[in-house]
C-alpha positions, 0 to 999 in steps of 0.5 A, a space after each residue: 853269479 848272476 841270473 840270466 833271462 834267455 828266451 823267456 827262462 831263467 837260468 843261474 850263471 857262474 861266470 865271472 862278472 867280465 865274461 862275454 855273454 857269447 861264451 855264457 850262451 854257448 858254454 854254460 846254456 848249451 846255446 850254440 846257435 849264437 856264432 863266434 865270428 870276430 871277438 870285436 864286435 864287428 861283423 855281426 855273427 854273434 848277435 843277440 837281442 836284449 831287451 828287443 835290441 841288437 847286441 854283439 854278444 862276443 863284446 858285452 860282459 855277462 853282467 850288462 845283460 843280467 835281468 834283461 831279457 836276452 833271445 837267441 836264434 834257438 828262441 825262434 824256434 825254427 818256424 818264425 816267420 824270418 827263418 821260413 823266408 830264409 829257406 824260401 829264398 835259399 839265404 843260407 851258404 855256408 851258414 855261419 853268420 845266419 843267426 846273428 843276421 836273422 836277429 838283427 832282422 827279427 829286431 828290426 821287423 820289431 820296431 818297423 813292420 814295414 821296413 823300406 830299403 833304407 831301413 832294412 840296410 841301416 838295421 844289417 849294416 855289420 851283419 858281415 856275410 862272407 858268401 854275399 847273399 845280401 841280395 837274398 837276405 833282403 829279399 826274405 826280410 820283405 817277404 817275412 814283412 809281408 810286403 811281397 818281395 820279389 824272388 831274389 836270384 837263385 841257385 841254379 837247379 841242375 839234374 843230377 842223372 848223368 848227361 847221356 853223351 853219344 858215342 863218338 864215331 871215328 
């Protein structure tokens, strides 16, 4: 058993001590936001902050974290400044690897405010997104730092009322 602090509660686990906390969060918390992408570490999905730092939390066993004080996406709480960058920018595809991505950039903006470019890559490197929005998701991170950034490309719009095609004469 061990006592979790995740986004400013405590909570009691009975996990076993080697359990990753990915599954701790989604199964015993109920906190589904954090994502299973890998199992390895690798790309990213399940990203979490402990003690203000990125974590793959499908690789780090419950009791690394136990005292330390662990976020989630659900923490954000859905108006941060991040997540309001994300949809003005239209980050989202698919949407499976948004919430680790939005962590590592929550801890980056944490520690650099005003991140340049080289900043922002470094903190996203092994966030995998599998629908390519990197462009978009650089773009929503400068906007989130407040340095203006420039609109990333967009979908295009298209009218869904029906085209009104002429009859053909023959």
């Amino acid at each position: 058993m061990a006592t979790l602090q995740v986004n400013g509660k405590a909570f009691e686990v009975k996990a076993a001590a080697d359990t990753p906390l990915l599954w701790v969060l989604r199964d015993e918390l109920g906190l589904t936001g954090t994502k299973y992408g890998c199992g390895v570490a690798q790309c990213g999905a399940c990203t979490v902050l402990a003690g203000g730092q990125p974590i793959r939390s499908c690789s780090v066993p419950v009791s690394a974290v136990a005292g330390t004080p662990i976020s989630t996406i659900e923490g954000l709480g859905g108006a941060h400044p991040l997540q309001q960058a994300w949809v003005k920018h239209d980050v989202p595809q698919c949407g499976y690897c948004q919430s680790g991505q939005i962590m590592s950039a929550v801890a980056l903006l944490q520690s650099t405010p005003a991140p340049n470019d080289e900043a922002i890559n470094a903190a996203m490197d092994g966030n995998i997104c599998r629908c390519g929005a990197y462009q978009r998701i650089h773009a929503a991170i400068k906007e989130a730092a407040g340095m203006g950034a420039p609109d990333a490309p967009r979908p295009i719009a298209v009218d869904p009322a029906p085209l009104a095609v002429p009859p053909v004469k023959g």
